[in-house]
C-alpha positions as CSV (number, residue, x, y, z in Angstrom):
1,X,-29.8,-0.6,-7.6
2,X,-26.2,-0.2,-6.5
3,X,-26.8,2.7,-4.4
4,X,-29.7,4.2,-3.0
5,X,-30.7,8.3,-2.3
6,X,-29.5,10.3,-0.1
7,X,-30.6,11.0,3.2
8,X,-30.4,13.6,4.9
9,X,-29.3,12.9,8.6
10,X,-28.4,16.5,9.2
11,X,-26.8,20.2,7.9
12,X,-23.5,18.2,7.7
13,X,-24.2,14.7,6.8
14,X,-26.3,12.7,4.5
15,X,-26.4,8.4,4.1
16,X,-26.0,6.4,1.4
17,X,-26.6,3.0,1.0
18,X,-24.8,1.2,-1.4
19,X,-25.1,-2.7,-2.0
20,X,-26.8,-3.3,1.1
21,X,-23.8,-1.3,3.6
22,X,-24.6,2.1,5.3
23,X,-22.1,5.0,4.0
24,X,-22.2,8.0,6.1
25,X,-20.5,11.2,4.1
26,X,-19.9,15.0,5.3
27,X,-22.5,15.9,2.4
28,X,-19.9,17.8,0.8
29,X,-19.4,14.5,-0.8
30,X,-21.1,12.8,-3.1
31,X,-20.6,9.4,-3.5
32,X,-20.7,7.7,-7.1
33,X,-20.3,4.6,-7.1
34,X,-19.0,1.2,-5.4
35,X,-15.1,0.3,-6.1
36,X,-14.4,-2.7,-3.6
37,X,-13.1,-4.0,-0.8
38,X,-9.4,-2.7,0.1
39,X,-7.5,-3.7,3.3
40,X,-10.4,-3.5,6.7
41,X,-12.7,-1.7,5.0
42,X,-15.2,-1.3,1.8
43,X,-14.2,1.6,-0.9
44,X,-16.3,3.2,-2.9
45,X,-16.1,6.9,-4.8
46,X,-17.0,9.9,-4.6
47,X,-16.9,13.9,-5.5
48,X,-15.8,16.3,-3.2
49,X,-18.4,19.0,-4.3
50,X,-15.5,21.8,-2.7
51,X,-13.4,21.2,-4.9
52,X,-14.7,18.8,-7.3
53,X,-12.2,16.5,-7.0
54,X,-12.9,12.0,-7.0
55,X,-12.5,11.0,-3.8
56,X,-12.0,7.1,-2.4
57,X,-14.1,6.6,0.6
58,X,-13.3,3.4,2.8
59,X,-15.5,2.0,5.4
60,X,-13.7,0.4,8.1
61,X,-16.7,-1.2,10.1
62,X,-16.6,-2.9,13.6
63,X,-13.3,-2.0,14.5
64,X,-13.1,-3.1,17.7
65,X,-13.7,-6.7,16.8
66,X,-9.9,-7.2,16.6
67,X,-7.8,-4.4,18.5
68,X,-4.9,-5.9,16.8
69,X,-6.5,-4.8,13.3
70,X,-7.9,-1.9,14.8
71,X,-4.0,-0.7,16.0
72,X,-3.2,-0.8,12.8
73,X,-5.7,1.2,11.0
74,X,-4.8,3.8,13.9
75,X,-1.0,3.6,12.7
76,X,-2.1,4.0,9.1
77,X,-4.2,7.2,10.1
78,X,-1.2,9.0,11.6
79,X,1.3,7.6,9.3
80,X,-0.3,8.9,5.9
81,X,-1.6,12.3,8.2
82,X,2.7,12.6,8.8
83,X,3.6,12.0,5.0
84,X,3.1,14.3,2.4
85,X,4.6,13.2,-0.9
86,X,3.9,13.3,-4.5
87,X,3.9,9.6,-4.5
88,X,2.6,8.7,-1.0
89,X,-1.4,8.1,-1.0
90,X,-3.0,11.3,0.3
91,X,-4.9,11.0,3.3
92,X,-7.7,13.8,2.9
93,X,-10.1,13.2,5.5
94,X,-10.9,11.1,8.7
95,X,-14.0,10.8,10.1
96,X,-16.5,8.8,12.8
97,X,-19.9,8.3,12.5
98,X,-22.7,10.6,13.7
99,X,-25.8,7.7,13.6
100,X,-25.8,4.1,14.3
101,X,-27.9,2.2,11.7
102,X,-30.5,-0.2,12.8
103,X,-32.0,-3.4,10.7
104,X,-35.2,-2.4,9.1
105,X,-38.3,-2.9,10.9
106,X,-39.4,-6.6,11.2
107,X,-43.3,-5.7,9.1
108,X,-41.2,-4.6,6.2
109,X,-39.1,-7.4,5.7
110,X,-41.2,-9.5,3.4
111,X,-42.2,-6.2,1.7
112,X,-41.3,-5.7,-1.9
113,X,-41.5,-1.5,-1.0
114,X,-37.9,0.0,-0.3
115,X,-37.9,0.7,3.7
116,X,-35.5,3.9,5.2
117,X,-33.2,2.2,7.8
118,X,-33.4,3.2,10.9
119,X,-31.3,5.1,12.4
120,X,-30.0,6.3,16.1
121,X,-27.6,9.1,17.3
122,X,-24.5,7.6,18.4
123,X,-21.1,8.7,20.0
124,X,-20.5,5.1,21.0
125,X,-18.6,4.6,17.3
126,X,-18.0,1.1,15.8
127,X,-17.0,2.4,12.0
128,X,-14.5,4.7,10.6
129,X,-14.0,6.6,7.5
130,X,-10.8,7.0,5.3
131,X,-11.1,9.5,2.6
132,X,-8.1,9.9,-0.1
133,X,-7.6,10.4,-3.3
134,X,-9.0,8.5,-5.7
135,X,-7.0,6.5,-8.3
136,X,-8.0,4.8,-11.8
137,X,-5.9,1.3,-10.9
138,X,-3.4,-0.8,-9.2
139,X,-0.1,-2.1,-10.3
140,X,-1.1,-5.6,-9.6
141,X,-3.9,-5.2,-12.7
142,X,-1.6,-3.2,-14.6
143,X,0.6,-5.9,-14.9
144,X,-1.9,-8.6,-15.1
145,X,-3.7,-6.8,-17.9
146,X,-0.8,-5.7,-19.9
147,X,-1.5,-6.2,-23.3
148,X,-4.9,-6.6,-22.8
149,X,-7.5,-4.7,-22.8
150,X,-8.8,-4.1,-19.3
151,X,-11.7,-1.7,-17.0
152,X,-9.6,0.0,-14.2
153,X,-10.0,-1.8,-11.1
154,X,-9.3,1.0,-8.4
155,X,-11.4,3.9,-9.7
156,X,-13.8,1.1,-11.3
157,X,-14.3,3.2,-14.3
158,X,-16.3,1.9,-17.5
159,X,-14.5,3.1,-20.1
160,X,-11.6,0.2,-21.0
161,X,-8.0,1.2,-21.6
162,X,-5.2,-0.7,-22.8
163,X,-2.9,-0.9,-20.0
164,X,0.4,-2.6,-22.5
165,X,3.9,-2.2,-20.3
166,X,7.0,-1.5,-22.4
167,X,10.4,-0.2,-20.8
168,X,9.8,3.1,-20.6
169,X,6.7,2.6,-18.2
170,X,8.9,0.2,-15.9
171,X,11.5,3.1,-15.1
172,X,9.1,5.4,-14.4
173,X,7.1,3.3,-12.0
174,X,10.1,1.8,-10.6
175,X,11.4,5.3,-10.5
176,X,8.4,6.7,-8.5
177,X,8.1,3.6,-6.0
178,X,11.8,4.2,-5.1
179,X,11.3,8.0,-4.7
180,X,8.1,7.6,-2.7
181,X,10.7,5.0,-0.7
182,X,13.4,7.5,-0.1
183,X,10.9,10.1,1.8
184,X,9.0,7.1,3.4
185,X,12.6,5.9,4.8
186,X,13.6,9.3,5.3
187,X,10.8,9.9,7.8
188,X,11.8,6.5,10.1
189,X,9.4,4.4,8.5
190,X,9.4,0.9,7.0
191,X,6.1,-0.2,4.9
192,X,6.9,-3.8,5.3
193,X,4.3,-4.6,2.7
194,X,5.3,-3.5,-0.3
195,X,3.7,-5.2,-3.4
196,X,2.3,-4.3,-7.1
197,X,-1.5,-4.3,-4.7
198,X,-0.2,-1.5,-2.5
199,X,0.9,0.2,-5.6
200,X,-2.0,2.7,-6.9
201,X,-1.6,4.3,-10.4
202,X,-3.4,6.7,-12.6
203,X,-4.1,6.5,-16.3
204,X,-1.2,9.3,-17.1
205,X,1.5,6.5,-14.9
206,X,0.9,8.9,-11.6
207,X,2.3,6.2,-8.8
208,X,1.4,6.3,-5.1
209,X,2.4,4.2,-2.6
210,X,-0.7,2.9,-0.1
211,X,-1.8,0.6,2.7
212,X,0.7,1.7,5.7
213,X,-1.4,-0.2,8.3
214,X,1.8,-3.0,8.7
215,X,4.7,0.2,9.0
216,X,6.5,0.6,11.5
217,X,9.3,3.4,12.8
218,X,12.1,2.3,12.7
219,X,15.6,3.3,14.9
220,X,18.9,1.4,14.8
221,X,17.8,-2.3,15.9
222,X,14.1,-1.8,16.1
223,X,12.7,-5.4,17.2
224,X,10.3,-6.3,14.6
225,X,7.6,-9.1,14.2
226,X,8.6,-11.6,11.5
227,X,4.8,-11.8,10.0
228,X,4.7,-8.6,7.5
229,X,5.5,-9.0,3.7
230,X,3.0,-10.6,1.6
231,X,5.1,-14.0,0.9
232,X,5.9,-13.3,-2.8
233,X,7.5,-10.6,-1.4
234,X,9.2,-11.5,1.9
235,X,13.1,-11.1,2.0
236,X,15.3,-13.5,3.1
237,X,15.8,-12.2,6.1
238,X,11.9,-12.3,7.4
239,X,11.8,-15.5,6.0
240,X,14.7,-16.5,8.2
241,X,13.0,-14.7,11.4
242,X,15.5,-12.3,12.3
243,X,14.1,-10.0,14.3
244,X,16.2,-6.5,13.8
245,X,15.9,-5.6,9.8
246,X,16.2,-2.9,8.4
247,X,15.2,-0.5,5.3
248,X,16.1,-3.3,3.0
249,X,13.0,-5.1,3.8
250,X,11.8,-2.8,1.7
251,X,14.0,-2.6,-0.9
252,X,13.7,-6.6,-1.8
253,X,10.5,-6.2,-2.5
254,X,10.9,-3.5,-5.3
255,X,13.5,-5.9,-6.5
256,X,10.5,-8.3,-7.1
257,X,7.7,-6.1,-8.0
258,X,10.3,-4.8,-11.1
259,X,11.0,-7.8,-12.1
260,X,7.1,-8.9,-12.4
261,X,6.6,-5.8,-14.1
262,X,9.4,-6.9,-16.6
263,X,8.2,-10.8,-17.0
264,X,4.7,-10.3,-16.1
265,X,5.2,-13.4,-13.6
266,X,5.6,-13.3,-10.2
267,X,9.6,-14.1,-9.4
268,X,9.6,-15.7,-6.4
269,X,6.1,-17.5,-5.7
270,X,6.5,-20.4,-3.0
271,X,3.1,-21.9,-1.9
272,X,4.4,-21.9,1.5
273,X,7.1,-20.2,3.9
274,X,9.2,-23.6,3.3
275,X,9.4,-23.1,-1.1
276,X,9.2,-19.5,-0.6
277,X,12.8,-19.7,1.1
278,X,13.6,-22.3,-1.4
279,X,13.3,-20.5,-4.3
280,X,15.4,-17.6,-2.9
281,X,17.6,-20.3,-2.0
282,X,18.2,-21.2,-5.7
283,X,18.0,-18.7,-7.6
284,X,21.1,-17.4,-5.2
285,X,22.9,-19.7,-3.7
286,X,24.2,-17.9,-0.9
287,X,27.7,-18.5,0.8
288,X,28.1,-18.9,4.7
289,X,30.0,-15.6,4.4
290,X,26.3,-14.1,2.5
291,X,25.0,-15.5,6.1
292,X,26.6,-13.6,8.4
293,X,23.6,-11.6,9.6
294,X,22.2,-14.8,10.9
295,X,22.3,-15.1,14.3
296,X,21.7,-18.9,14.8
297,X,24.8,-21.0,14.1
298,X,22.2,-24.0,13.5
299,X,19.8,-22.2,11.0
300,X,23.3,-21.2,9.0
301,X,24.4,-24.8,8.7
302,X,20.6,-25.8,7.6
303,X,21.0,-23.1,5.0
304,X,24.1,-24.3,3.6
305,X,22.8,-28.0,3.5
306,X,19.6,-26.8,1.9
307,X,21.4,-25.0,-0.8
308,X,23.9,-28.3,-1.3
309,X,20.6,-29.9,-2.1
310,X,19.3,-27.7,-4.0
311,X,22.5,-27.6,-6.2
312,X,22.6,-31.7,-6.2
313,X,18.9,-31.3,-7.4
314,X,18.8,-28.6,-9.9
315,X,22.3,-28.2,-11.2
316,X,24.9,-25.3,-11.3
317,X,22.8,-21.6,-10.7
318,X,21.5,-20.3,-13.7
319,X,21.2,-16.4,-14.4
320,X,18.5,-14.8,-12.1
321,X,16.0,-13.1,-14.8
322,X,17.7,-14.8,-18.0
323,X,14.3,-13.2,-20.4
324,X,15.7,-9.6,-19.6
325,X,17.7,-8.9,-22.3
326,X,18.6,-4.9,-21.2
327,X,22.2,-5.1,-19.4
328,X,21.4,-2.2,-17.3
329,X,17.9,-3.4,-16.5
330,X,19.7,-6.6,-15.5
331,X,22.2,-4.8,-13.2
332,X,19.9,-2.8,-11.8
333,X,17.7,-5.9,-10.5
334,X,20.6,-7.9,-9.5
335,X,21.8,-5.1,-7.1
336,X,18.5,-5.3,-5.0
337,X,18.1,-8.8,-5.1
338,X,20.9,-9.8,-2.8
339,X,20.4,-12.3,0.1
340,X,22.3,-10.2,2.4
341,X,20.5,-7.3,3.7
342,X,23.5,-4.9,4.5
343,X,24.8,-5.4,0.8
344,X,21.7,-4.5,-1.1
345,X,21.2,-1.3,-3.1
346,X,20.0,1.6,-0.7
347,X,17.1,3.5,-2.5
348,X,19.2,6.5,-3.1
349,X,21.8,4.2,-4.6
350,X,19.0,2.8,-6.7
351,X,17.7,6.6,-7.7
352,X,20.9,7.0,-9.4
353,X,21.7,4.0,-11.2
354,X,22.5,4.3,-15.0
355,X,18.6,2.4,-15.6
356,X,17.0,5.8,-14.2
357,X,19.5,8.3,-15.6
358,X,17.0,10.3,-17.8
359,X,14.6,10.6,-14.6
360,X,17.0,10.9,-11.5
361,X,17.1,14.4,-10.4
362,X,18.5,14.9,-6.9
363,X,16.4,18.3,-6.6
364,X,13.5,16.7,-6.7
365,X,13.9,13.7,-4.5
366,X,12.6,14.9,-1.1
367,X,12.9,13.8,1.7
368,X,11.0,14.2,5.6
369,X,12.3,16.8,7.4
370,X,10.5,15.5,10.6
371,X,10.7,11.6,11.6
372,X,7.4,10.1,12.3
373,X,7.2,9.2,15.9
374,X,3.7,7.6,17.6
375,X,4.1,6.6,21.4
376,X,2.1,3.7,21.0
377,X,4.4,1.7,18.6
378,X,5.4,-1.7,20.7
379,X,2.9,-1.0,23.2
380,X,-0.7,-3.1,23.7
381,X,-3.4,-0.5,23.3
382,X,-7.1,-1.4,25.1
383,X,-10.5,-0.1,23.0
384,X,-11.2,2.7,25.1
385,X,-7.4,4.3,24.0
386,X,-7.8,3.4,20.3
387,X,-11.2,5.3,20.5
388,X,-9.1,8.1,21.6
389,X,-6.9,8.1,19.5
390,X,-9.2,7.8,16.8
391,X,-11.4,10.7,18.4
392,X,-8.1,12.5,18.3
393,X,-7.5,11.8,14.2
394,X,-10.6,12.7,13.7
395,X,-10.5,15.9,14.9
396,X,-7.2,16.9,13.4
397,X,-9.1,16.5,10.3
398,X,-12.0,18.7,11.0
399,X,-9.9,21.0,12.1
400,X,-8.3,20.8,8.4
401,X,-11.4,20.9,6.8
402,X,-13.0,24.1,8.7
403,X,-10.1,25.7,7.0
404,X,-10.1,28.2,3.9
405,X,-11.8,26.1,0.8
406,X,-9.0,24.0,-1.5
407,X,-8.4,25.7,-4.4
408,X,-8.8,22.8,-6.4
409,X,-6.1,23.3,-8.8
410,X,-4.6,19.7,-9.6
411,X,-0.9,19.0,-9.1
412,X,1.5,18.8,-11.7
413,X,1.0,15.4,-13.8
414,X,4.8,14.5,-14.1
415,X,4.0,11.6,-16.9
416,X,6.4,9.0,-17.9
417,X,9.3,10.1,-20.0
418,X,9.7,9.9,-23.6
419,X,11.7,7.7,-25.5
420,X,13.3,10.7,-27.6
421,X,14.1,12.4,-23.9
């Protein structure tokens, strides 16, 4: 059995145990059913009996093990609790454990009857709980399952679906990443790890974007670490090690999730840092004026060399995305993927090229009114002040929740346009 009954710890919360790992829920929720492991932490669902709304739970256990990993699960926490946006994972709850769970007693381990853990009180936390909205997939299986028939991977539903891409679907999820992009931006943040896994979609093409724990804030030349990007993913200018970048980190990386979504094949998939650069290298054979940003006169001249031999090797460059037969689709790509930072697309440049014309509408493009500022960015932060902070979170939350009941009235489902509108 996947997941065991309920017990009742107290008036406020219950445990569940589900494949063998402790979940400890406010028992307004109930949870359902296991969905996997996402980044730190082990998800599974749930119904939030107040409004009756699937929730994700995640599990991030031990935390302290690695205060580096812990730092940014903190930064996650106050990131999502900053941004509000249709197309932004919502951050519902945050909570700490009330009971530490002991291994059962030693008689019962040979025992073939189901033993209750035991349990203590705690205040001395190790876990921590994320709850958010629960949706039916990722991007990364939508793609890989296009065509095919497929069981949804985020929500872990039963019930197959078949998950077939055609053009209308890539505009509106490329639409909704770069929308999502504009208020994320807007609000001083980079996500620095953008890809289709980060991606989270529902079965009516709702997009959000998810997994803020490598963002930063961002000012004008913000010293950033170079490790952040999944490779597939990593611009030219990471890849290079420059360490002041900008929004446009971002922005390459939609420039290669759209064009997956378009071949169903990753663009750009080195096996290490070396061919990763490489392949950037020759699909775009940039000039020494295309390297200006580059601070090093000696990595500039090992560019140029590597792209002489690249040209002796492979010939003249060939078109980019040559399958992708739509001209505007084609334009549209080609303005993102540029190997100069400062002469890609902007997002709001993007939002109204001619590829999104039927879904670009300015009014409805917010962006943050506030920039997100935490005073711990760039600074090392011992256990006891990440247990603060994460006190602190916590409580911000249960201050939320000890508020008048949601109504429970879902949000408008915007859907992807239709190929008559």
């Amino acid at each position: 059995m996947e997941i065991g009954p309920p017990i009742r710890l107290s008036a406020e919360r219950d445990l569940y145990t589900v494949i063998k790992t402790s979940f400890e829920v406010p028992n307004y929720y109930q949870v359902l059913q296991p969905v996997g492991y996402g980044a730190y932490g082990f998800v599974v669902s749930a119904i939030d009996r107040r409004d009756g709304k699937k929730v994700a739970i995640k599990k991030n256990s031990r935390v302290f093990r690695d205060l580096l990993d812990c730092k940014r699960i903190v930064r996650e926490v106050f990131v999502l609790l900053h941004l509000e946006h249709e197309n932004v994972l919502h951050i519902r709850d945050v909570y700490l454990p009330t009971v530490e769970v002991v291994a059962a007693p030693p008689q019962a381990a040979n025992s073939a009857v189901a033993t209750t853990p035991l349990i203590k009180p705690t205040t001395a936390f190790r876990d921590v709980y994320m709850v958010s909205d629960l949706m039916d997939t990722s991007l990364y299986h939508v793609i890989r399952s296009s065509g095919q028939q497929s069981t949804a991977a985020h929500g872990n539903n039963s019930e197959h679906h078949s998950t077939s891409l055609d053009p209308t679907h890539f505009k509106f999820f490329a639409y909704q990443i770069l929308r999502g992009l504009k208020y994320v931006h807007s609000a001083g943040v980079i996500h620095r790890d953008l890809k289709p896994a980060n991606l989270l979609a529902n079965m009516n093409c709702d997009l959000q974007i998810c997994d803020f724990g490598l963002a930063r804030q961002f000012t004008t030349n913000t010293v950033m670490t170079d490790y952040v990007v999944t490779r597939y993913y990593r611009p030219p200018e990471v890849l290079l090690m420059c360490n002041t970048y900008s929004c446009a980190v971002d922005t390459w990386s939609v420039g290669c999730i759209v064009a997956e979504m378009m071949t169903k094949t990753t663009l750009f998939k080195g096996k290490d840092y070396i061919q990763q650069l490489d392949l950037i290298l020759n699909a775009l054979r940039p000039t020494k004026e295309e390297l200006d940003f580059v601070d090093s006169p000696q990595v500039v001249e090992h560019i140029l060399q590597r792209v002489e031999a690249l040209e002796a090797g492979w010939g003249p460059k060939q078109p980019l995305l040559p399958s992708i037969t739509d001209p505007l689709a084609r334009d549209f790509i080609s303005k993102i993927l540029v190997f100069h930072p400062a002469r890609r697309a902007t997002v709001e440049e993007l939002l109204a090229h001619p590829y999104l014309e039927l879904l670009h509408e300015p009014t409805d493009e917010p962006t943050c009114a506030v920039p997100f500022r935490w005073e711990y960015e760039g600074r090392e932060m011992s256990e006891g002040l990440l247990r603060s902070e994460l006190r602190r979170a916590a409580d911000i939350f249960l201050a939320k929740n000890r508020q008048a009941p949601k109504s429970g009235t879902p949000p408008p489902q915007r859907g992807p346009p239709t190929r008559n509108s």
